[in-house]
C-alpha positions in Angstrom: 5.8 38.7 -12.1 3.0 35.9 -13.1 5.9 33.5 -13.5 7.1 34.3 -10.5 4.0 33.2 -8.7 3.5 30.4 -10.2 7.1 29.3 -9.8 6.5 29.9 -6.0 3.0 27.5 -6.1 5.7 24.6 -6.8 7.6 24.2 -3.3 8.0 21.0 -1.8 5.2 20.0 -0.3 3.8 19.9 -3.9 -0.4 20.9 -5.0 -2.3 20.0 -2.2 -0.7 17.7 -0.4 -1.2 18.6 2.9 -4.1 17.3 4.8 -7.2 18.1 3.5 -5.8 18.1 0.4 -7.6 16.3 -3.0 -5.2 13.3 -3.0 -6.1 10.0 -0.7 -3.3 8.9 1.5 -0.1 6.6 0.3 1.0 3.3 1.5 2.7 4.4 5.7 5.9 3.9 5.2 7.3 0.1 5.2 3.9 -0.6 4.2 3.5 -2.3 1.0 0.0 -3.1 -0.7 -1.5 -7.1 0.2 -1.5 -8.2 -3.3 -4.0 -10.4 -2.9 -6.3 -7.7 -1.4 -5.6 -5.7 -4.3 -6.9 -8.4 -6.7 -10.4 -9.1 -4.8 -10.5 -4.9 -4.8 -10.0 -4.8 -8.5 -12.4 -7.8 -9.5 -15.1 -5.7 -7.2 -14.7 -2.9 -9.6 -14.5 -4.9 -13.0 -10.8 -4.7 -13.7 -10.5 -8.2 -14.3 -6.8 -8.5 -16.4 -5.6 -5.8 -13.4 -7.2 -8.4 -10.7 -5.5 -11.5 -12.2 -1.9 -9.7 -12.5 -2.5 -9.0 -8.6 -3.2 -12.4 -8.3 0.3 -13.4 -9.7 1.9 -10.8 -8.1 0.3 -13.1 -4.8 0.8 -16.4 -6.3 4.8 -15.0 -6.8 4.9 -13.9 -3.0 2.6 -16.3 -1.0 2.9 -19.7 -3.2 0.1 -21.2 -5.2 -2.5 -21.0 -2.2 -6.0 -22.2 -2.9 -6.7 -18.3 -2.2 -4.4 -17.2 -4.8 -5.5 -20.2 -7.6 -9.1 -19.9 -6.9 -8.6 -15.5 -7.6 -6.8 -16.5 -10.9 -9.2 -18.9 -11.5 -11.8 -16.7 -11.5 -10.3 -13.8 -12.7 -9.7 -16.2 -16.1 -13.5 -17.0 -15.8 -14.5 -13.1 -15.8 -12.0 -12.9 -18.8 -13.5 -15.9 -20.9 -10.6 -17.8 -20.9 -12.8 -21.1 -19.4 -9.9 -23.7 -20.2 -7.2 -21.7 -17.7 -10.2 -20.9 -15.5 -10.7 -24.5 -15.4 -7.7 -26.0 -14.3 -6.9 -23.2 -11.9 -10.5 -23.6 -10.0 -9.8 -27.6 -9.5 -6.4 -27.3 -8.3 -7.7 -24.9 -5.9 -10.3 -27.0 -4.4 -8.2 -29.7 -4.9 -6.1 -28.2 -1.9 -8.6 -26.7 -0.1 -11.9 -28.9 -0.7 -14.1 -26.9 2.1 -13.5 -23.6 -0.1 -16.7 -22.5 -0.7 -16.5 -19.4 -3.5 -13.9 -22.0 -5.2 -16.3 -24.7 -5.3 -19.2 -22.3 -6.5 -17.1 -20.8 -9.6 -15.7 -24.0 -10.9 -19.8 -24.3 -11.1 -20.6 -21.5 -12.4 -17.6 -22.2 -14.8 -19.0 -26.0 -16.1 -22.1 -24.0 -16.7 -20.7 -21.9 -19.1 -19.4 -25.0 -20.8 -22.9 -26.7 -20.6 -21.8 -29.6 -18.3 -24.9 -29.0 -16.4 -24.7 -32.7 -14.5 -21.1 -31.7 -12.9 -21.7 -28.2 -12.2 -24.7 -30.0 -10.2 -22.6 -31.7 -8.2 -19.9 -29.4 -7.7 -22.9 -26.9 -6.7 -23.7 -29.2 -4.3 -20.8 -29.8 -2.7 -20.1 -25.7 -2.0 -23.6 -25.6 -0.5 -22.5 -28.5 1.6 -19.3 -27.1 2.5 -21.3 -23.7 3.0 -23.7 -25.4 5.5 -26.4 -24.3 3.1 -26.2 -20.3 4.1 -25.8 -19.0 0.8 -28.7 -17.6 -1.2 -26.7 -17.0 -4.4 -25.1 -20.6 -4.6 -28.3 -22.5 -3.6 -30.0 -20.5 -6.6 -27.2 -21.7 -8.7 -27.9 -25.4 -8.1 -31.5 -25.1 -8.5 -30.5 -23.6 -12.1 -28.1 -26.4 -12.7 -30.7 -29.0 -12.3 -33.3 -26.9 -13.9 -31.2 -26.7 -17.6 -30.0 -30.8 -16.4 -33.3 -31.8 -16.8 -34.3 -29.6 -20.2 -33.3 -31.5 -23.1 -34.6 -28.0 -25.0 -32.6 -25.5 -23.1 -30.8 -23.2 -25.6 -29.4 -20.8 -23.3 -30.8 -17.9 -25.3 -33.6 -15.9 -24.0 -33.4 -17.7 -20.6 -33.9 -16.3 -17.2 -31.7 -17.7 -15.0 -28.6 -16.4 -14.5 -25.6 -18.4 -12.2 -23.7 -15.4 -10.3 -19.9 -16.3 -9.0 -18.6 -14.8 -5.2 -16.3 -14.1 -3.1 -14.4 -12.2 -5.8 -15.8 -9.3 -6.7 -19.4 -8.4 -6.2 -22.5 -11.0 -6.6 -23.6 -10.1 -10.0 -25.0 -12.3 -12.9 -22.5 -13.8 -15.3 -25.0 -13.7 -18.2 -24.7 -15.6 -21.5 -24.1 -12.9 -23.8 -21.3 -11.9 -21.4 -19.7 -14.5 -21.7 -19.7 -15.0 -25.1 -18.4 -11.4 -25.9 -15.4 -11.9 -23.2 -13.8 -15.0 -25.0 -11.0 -13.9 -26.7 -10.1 -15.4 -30.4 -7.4 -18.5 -30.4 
């Protein structure tokens, strides 16, 4: 009799799936997922390797945009790999030079590389491009030119902190982070 009942809990319309139910809503039908949006959703939550597949997934549908360079780009960067980063960010502004989060990473990229004098500049040219509204990148020139102008700076124990955006939430990009995300050749 118990199997019975629990044979007759399996109909079609499967474990609460009607509305109401515990499971959030597919794709409508015809519908399939923005790729693209997918990848700036996943970097937002961490999932870095999961974001730069999306962006590939984009980059196969949509072309090598700046949009879909720049989300490689700085899904690499999140990831430690600096040199793929690298070459991704300056294509992307490359193609696009008024992209503002494109021009920031790249920064916040030749920071983690120590090149201090060009992430300077390239700071400077997404606060430019930004019309100067951005909190986060104007605080990341201001660091640039602070560790340009220390011959001393170690980058241990340090305060400042550059922070990439548009992909993913405004969050510090610390040292140490870096360090442990940078895979072995």
């Amino acid at each position: 009799m118990l199997a019975l009942l629990s044979l007759a809990a399996c109909g079609n319309a499967g474990l609460n799936r009607a509305a109401g139910g515990i499971y959030a809503p597919g794709l409508a039908s015809g519908q399939e997922a923005d790729p693209l949006e997918t990848g700036h959703r996943l970097m937002k939550s961490g999932e870095f390797q999961l974001a730069l597949d999306a962006y590939m997934r984009a980059a196969a549908k949509e072309g090598l945009t700046p949009d879909t360079l720049a989300g490689m780009g700085t899904a690499n960067l999140r990831l430690g790999r600096l040199g793929q980063a690298e070459d991704l960010l300056r294509r992307s502004v490359k193609e696009d030079p008024m992209f503002v989060s494109a021009w920031n990473n790249l920064g916040v990229l030749l920071m983690e590389q120590d090149k201090y004098g060009e992430a300077s500049e390239v700071f400077r040219r997404a606060y430019a491009a930004d019309s100067g509204n951005s909190d986060t990148i104007r605080d990341n020139l201001r660091t640039a030119l602070v560790r340009m102008d220390d011959p001393f700076y170690t980058g241990i124990n340090e305060t400042e902190e550059v922070r990439t955006v548009g992909y993913g939430e405004e969050r510090p990009l610390t040292a140490e982070e870096a360090l442990l995300a940078i895979e072995p050749l």
